[in-house]
Structures are given as C-alpha cells and as structure tokens.
N, C-alpha and C positions, 0 to 999 in steps of 0.2 A: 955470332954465336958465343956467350959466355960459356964460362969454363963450369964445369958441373959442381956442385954443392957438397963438401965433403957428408961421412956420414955420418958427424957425428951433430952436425946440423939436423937431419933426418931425427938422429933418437933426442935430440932437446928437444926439437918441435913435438916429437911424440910423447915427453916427458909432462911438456908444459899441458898440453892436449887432456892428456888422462890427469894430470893432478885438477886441472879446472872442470874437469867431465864428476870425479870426484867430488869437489870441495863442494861444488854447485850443486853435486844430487846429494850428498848430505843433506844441506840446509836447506832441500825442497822436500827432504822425507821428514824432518825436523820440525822447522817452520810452520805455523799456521798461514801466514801472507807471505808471501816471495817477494818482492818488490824487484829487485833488479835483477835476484838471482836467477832466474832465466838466461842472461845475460852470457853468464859465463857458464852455463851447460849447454846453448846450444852452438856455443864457437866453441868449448871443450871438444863436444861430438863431434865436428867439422872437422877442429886439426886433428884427434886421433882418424880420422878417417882416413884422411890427404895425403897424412905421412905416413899413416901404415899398408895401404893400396893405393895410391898413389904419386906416390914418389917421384916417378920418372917425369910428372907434370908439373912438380912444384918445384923442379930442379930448371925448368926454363925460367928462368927469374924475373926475364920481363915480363913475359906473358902473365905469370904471376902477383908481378906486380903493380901491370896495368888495370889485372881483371877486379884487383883486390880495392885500387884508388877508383874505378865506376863506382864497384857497394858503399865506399865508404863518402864519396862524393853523392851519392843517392839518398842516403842517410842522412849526414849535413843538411841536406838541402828541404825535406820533409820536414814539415811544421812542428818545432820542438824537437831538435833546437833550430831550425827556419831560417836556416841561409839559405835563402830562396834560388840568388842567383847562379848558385854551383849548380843547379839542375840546367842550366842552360849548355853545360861543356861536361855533364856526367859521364856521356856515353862515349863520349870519342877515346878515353884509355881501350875501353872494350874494339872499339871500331881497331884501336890500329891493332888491335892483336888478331882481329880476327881477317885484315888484310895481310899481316905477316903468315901467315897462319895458311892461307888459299896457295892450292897446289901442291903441297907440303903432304904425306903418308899421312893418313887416318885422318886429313882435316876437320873430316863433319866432328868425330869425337871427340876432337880436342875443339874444336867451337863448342860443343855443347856442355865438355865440361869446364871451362876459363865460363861461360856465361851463364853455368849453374854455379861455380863459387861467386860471382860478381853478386847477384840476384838472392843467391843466400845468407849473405852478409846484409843486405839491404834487408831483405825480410827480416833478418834476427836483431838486427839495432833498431829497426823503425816499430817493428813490432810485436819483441818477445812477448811483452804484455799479457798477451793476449792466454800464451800458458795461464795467468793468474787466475783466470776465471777458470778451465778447466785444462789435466794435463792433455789430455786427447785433444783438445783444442787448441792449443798450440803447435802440437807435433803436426796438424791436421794442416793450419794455416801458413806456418813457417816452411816443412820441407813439401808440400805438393805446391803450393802456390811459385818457389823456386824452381821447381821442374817443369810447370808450366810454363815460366817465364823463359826459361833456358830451352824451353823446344819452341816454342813460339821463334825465339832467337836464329835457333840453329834452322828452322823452318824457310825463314827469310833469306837465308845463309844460303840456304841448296840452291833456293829458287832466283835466287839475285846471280846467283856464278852463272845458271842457263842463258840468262837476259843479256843480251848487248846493245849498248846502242839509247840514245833517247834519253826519255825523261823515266822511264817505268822502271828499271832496278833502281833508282833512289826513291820510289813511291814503294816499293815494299815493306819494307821494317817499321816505316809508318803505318800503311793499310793493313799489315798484319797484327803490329803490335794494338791498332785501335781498335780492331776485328775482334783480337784476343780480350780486352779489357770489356766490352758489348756485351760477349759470352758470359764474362765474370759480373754481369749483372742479373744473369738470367736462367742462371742453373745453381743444379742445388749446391754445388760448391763457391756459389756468388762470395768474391770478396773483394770488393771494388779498392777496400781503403788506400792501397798505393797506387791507384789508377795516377794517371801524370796529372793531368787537368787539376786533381786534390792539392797539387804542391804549392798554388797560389792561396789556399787557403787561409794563410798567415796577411796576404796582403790582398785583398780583395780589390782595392783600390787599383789596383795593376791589370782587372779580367773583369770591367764593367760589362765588357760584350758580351761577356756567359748570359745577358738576358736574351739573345740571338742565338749562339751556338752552342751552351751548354757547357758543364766542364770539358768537353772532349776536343773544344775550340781550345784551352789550355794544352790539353793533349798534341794538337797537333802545330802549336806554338815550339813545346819543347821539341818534335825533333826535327823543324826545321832549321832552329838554332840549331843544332846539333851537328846536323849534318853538314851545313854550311861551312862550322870548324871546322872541322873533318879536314874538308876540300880544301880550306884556306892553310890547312894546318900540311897539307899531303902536297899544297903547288908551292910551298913554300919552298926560294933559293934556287925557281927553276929558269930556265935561261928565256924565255918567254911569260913576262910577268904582266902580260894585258888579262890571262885567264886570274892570277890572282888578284889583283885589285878589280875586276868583274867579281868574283866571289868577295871581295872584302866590302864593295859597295851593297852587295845583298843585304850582309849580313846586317849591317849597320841599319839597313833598311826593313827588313824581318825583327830584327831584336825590338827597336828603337816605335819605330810605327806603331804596332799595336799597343805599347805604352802610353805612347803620344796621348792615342782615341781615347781611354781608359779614363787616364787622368782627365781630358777634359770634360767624358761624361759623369765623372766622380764629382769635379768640382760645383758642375750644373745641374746636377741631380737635385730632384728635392722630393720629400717625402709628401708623400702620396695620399689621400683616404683621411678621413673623420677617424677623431683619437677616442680612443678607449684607453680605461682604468687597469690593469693585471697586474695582479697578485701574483708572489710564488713562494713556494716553500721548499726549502733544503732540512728537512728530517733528523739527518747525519746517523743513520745506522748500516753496521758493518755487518754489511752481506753474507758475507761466509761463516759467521756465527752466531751473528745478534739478530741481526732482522729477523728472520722467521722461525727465530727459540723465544724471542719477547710476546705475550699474551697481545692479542689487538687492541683490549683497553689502555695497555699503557701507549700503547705507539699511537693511539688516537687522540691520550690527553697531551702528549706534546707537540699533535700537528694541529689541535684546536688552538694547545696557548701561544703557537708562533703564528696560526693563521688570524687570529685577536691580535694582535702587536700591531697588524700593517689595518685588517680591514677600517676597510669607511663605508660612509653611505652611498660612495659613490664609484664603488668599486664593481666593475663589471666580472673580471674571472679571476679564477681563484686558480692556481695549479695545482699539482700533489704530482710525485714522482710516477716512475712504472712500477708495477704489483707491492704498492701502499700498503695493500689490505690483503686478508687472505687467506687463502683461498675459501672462495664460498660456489655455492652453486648458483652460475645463471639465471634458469630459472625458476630458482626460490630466491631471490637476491631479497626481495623485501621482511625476511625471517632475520635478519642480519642485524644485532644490537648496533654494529659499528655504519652499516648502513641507514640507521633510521638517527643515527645523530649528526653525520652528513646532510640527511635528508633535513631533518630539522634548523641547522647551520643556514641553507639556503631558504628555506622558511620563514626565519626571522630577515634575509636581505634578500628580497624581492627581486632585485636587480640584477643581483651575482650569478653566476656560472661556474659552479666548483666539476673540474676535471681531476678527475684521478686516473690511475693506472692500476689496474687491481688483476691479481692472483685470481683465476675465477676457471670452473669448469662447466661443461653439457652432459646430463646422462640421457644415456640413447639405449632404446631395446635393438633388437636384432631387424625388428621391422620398418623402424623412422632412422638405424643410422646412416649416418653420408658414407662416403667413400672414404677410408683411409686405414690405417694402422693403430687401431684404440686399444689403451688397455682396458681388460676385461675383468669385471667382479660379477661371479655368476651370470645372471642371463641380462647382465647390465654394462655398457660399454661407456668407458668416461672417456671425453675428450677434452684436453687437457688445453688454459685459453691464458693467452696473456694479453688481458683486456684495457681499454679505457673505458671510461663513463662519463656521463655527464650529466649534472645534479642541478635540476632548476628549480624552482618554487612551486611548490603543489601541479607538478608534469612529472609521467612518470619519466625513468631514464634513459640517456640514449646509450648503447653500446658499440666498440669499434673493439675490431680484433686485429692483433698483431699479425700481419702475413708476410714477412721474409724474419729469416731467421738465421743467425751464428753456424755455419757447419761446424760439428763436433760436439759443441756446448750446446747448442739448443735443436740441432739438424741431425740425422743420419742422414750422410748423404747415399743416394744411391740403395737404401735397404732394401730394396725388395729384388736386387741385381747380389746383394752380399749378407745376406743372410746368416752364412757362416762366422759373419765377423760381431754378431750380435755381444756375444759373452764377453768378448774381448774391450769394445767399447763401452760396454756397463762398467765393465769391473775398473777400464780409467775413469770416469768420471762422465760419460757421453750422455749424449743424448739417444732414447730411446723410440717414444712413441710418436705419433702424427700430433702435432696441435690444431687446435678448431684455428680456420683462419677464414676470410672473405676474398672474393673475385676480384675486386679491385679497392681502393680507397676511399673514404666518408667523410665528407667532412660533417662535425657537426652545427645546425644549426640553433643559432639563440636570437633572442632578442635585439640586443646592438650589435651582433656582428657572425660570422661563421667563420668556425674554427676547424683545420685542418689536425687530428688529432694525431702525432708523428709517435710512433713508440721506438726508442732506441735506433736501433742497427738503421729503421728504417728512414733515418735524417741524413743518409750518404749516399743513396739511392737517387737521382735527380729525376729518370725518367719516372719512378713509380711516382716521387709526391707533386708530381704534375697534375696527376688521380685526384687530389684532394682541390688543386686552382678549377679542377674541371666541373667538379661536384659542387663549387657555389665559395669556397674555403678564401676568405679574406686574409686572414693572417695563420702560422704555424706553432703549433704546442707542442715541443717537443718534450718527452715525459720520457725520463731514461733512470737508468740504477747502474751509476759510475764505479760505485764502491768495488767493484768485484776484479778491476785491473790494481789496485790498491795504488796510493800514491807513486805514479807511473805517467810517461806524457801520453796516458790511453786517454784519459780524461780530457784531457789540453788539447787534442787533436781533434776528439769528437765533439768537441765544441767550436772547434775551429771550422772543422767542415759543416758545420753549420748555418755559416756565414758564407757559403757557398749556393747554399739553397737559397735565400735570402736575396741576393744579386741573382740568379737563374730566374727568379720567380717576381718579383721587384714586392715580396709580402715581408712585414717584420716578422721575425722568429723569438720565440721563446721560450728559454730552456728550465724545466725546474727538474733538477738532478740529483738521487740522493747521494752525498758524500763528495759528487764533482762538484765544477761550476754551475749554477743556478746565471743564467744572462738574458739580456736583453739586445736581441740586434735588429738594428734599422733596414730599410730597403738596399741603401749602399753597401750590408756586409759588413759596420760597426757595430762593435761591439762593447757592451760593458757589462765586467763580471759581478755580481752581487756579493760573492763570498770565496774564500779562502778553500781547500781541498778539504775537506774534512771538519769544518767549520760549520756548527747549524747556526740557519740563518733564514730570515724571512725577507721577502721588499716588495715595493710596488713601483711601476713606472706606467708613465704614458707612453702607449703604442700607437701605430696609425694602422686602419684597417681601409683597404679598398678590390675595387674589383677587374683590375689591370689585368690582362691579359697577355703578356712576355710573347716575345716571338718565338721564345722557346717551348713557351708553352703552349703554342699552339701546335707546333711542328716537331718538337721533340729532339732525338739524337741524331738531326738529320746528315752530319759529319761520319757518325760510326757506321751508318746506312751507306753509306758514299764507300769509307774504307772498307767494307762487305764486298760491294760491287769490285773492288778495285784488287782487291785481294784476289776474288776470282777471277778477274780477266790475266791476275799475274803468273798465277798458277798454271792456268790454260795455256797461256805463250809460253811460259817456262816448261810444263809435260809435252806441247807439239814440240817444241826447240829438241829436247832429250828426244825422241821418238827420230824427227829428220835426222839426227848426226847417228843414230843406230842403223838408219837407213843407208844412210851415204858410205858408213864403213862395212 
C-alpha cells in the first residue's frame, strides 16, 4: 500500500485540469479548424473530474498508474503513430490492477472506474479527431464509446470471479470484448474504428489471414498475447517453474506463428485479375467553409482541369470524392448544368466510368414515402441522400446510397427512444433527420470491370463491403471527404484501414479523398499515396480486377459469431454458479 498523495497534488492536478479544459475551450470557441485542440480539452475535462470527485482513486497510484500506461500503450500502438507491437502487452497494466483490485471493498467500481480511465485515454489520443467534424460528435464517440468499453470490462470482471477452474474464465474478456466490438458494428452507435483486429492496419503484411477470419482474427490475436503475459508475467519467481516456461513456450508460439503464416502468404502472394486504367482526383477544398459556399461551376472547372491532366484513351474510371456536387434532386438529376458536363466528359471517352459522390436528395408525398424521419416542406417530404453515381457514355446513370453513418454527425442515434434530446443535438451541431439509404450494397457494373462503390465511414465496415464482393464488385472505390477531421492522423488512419479491406477481400482499393490521401492499394494491403494532406492532385494507376472469392467472404465474421456463443455459455455457468453458492448459504 503506498502512502496517500498529499493535497496539494490533488489541487495542481485540478489546476493543470481546468487551465487546459480552459485554454482548449477558448480556441475551439475561437478557431475555425481545431486540429489538435480537442486534445487538451478532453484530458482537461478528465482531470478536472478525477481530482475533483475522485480523489480517493487517484491517490492508489498504481492502480493509477497502470490504468493510465493500458490507454497510453493503446494509443502508441494504433496506427499513427503505429507501434504496432505495444498492442501485444497493452492490457496486462490494466489486468494486474484488476487482479490487485478482486476481493477488496467496492471492487466491481473501482474495476470499472481504473478501466474507464484506461479506455478514455485511448479514445481521446487515438481519436479526438473526430470532435473536428462536429462537437456532439466527439463528446458522442469519445466519452460513450469509454463507458462501453469499461462496462464491457467490468462485465467480464463479475463474470470471470463466478467461474473456476478450466479453460472458460480466460475465454471471457476475449468472447466478451469480441461480442462487444460485433454489436459496434451493427447498431446505431456502430464505431468499429478501435476494434483490435484495425491495429494491424499499418502492417497488413503481418494478418494475410484476414482473408479467412477477418479483422476479428486480429482481434483475437491480441488477447491471446495478452493474456499469455499476464500468466507469464503473474508465475514469475515461483518456486515451481515448469507452469512458467509452459506459458513462455505458448507465448513464443501464439506471438511468433501467425507471423510466421502471414509473411510467407505476403511473400507468395500475387495479384490477381485483368488490369484496368483508374483515375483519381483530389479536389482539395476545405469542408467547413469552402466546399459548399464555392458555386458548382467553379468546383467543376477545377475537377475537369485535373481530371484532363491524367486522362487517356485508355483510361477505364475516373474517381471524384463523396458529395462533389450538390445537392441536386434525384430524380430531376438530368436538369443539372454540372451533371450534363459530367455527362458529356464520358461522352467524349467512350471507355471511361466517371464515379462521383454527390450531395443529392428524394422528394416524397405523404403517399409514396418509405419509412423514416424526413424533414418536411408542406405536403412534401425530402430525404436527404449521400450518394454515388456512375456516368457512362450515352447510359443513363447508376446510383448507390450511403447506408451506415457517423453517430452524432451524420446519425441520431436512438431518436425516436429520445426525442427530448432533439434541441439539444441541433443546437451542437448533430445530426437530425433520416437519410435515404438501401438494404444492403451495389456494386456497380461497367464495361471492363465492376465496381464496389464504398462511401466513407463505410471502408471500416468489413462485414457490410462483403455486400459489394457478393453483388459481382471486382475491385473498391472508395469515395470519402477527409477535409472535415482537418490535418489530424483521422485521415492516415482511414486510409490505412483501408488496406484492411483489401487483404479481407483479396480486391484492389482505391481511394480518391478530398483534402486526405487519394491511394492506390493492391490485393496484399499496399499501399501508395498519390498526394500530400491538403495537396490538390490528380493520378492514374494500373489496378487488377477479379473475381476471387475470400473465405471470408464467403462466411463472414465467423470468429465474432463463436465469441456470441461463448459469451453466452459464460454468462449462464457464471448466473447458475451465483444462484448455487445462494443456495448452499
């Protein structure tokens, strides 16, 4: 037991706390772009919290300061800045606090609160970001996605102390936390971005086998490593040392192995499919004030003069960002000046496939509309679409609608359960109404190839763009608008996990971003970037297109499905185990 913290440690940390809760909400009331400034208002907010009602918890200082080296080993380890390997020994500060910690007065709360600071440190360095785009969007992703992760934790916590014996309390905090990450693919609070399996995204070379199990095969990579320490790290110096080197041969053996497999499907890997020509375009306008205050003429004459710079005669697609153009109406799309010069563009090259990403809406009477939450102008209902298209030579065009969406910025989650909380999310910056979206994915088809049309968010998604390998989709277009996290590693990331779908799917991807990176990656998860962050630019490269079938894609997240089952049988032995020992006393 260390000795307790005097107090005047207490009011510096509350000092430091409220002066950076301060400095940082100045310069986001201030500022037009925040860039990092997120950064230090949402650890401002933490430590005035900690030290002002918590106190008594920050004064165990290891507990503290194991919970604090998990978040910050968490962070490291996330792609940008991608020291990959710290994700392998993240959890184990957290694990021994939470062994120190069992049998001890109030242990579920003090698990839950050591594994909401660990988790909220993690969210807030890996991805303040995400405030840039909108504030409720941030506060949205940073502190609920912590809560989840720290009940999830404490979750594991209750139901592990029931269990004795066997292999099944160390299968929980794996089956629970893969369980939890499933869910965050598939409700309207979906936010996969720190899913574990994403941490390989920097080295794709290292998780060839994501074309069998998906990212979630990464997922359960990390916490066997993990656990493994743990053990080796907890039988360390004990007078019977056959259990530790049994755990230290595991380990060696779990780390090292799927390495092994990786690299040598990396090295024998060869790309795939008949090559196609593609074009892309990087625009370079800033979101939050120029894009959609500039008239559509001018933003059309600088994506003709950069898309003239690259085209040939033998260039099969063209890219353009998400909502390029815009907003226009559906279906009136052919009244559109900016539309019939598009149209014309592929006119004159017969061969080409120009995709874009366009701002676009549906008006519905009271009689033909779908189901949802539309805003309303008189007896006319708009729904409001963030589309692609696709522009071929004397054919009319094809459209795909964006269907997963940013909770906060582009979602209400949950609106028709909170209702009350309508005023309040507008007036930050929320998001309000339903968007038009579709059932499942499209790819679209062309002449030399079919294209899986990906808009933004939905390039981190692995089970949905399986939707698109399934619909006929040879290769991926990914069509995103980077500009809105401002030079941030939002952009670096989301491009990185790109190259995750890429190895999952065995298809090239291709990104044309406006303001981020515009890239080209192979079936192995290489990558090369065409331009700088805020850098307009144009390029073209040769892709291969085929029609490979991934084992993943045929079968899916068949791992998280496993951890579902396993989660439940843990639950069930751990509530009859509670029930018998109520019995017996």
């Amino acid at each position: 037991m260390t000795d307790p913290l005097p107090n005047t440690a207490r009011w510096a940390g509350l000092v430091i706390g409220v002066l950076a809760l301060c400095i940082s909400g100045y310069q986001l009331f201030h500022l037009p772009l925040w860039s990092y400034w997120p950064i230090p208002f949402f650890l401002g907010l933490w430590l005035t919290y900690i030290f002002l009602t918590r106190w008594k918890y920050v004064q165990e200082t290891a507990h503290i300061s194991r919970a604090s080296l998990t978040g910050l080993l968490l962070y490291l380890a996330f792609p940008d800045p991608g020291i990959t390997p710290l994700v392998f020994v993240a959890f184990v500060p957290l694990f021994l606090v939470t062994r120190d910690l069992y049998g001890r007065p109030n242990e579920g709360r003090r698990v839950f609160f050591y594994a909401f600071h660990a988790f909220y440190l993690w969210n807030a360095l890996s991805t303040f970001w995400v405030m840039n785009t909108a504030f409720v969007a941030g506060l949205t992703a940073i502190g609920l996605n912590s809560f989840f992760m720290a009940g999830v934790y404490w979750l594991a916590f209750q139901t592990q102390k029931r269990l004795t014996g066997g292999v099944l309390p160390w299968l929980v905090i794996p089956a629970y936390w893969t369980a939890f990450e499933w869910l965050h693919l598939h409700w309207d609070l979906a936010w996969p971005w720190l899913n574990l399996g994403n941490y390989f995204a920097a080295h794709p070379a290292w998780v060839q086998w994501y074309s069998y199990t998906g990212a979630f095969g990464g997922a359960v990579w990390v916490w066997v490593v993990n656990i493994l320490v743990y053990v080796l790290w907890t039988t360390r110096g004990q007078e019977n040392q056959r259990s530790f080197w049994k755990t230290a041969t595991w380990l060696v053996v779990m780390l090292i192995a799927p390495l092994i497999i990786s690299i040598v499907q990396y090295n024998r890997y060869e790309e795939t499919g008949k090559p196609i020509h593609v074009a892309v375009v990087q625009p370079n306008f800033e979101p939050h004030y120029d894009k959609f205050n500039i008239p559509d003429a001018e933003q059309l004459e600088r994506f003709l003069r950069l898309s003239r710079s690259v085209l040939t005669d033998t260039t099969d697609y063209l890219i353009f960002p998400e909502t390029s153009f815009g907003p226009y109406p559906s279906n009136f799309l052919d009244d559109q000046p900016v539309i019939d010069s598009l149209q014309a563009l592929v006119n004159v090259h017969p061969r080409l496939h120009l995709l874009t990403g366009l701002s676009s809406y549906m008006m519905y009477t009271a009689e033909n509309k779908p189901p949802g939450d539309f805003d309303q102008y008189g007896d006319k209902f708009v729904a409001q679409e963030n589309s692609a298209w696709q522009f071929t030579a004397n054919e009319p065009p094809s459209k795909y609608l964006k269907s997963i969406f940013v909770p906060g910025a582009e979602l209400f989650p949950f609106k028709r359960f909170l209702p009350f909380l309508r005023p309040i999310v507008k007036k930050l910056g929320g998001a309000m109404g339903d968007w038009g979206q579709q059932e499942h994915p499209t790819a679209f088809h062309g002449q030399s190839s079919n294209v899986g049309p990906v808009i933004c968010y939905e390039s981190i998604f692995g089970q949905y763009d399986i939707g698109y390998v399934l619909d006929g989709a040879q290769w991926l277009a990914v069509m995103t608008n980077d500009g809105w996290w401002d030079n941030t590693p939002g952009h670096r990331q989301h491009a990185a996990l790109a190259r995750l779908r890429a190895v999952e799917l065995r298809k090239d991807v291709v990104r044309s971003a406006n303001m981020g990176w515009c890239s080209y990656i192979n079936q192995r998860g290489d990558i090369q970037v065409v331009n700088a962050y805020g850098e307009e630019a144009a390029a073209q490269q040769t892709i291969h297109v085929n029609d490979t079938i991934t084992y993943y894609a045929r079968i899916g997240d068949f791992l998280a499905r496993i951890a579902l089952l396993i989660s439940g049988l843990a639950a069930i032995v751990a509530i009859t185990a509670k029930y018998r020992r109520k019995e017996q006393t």
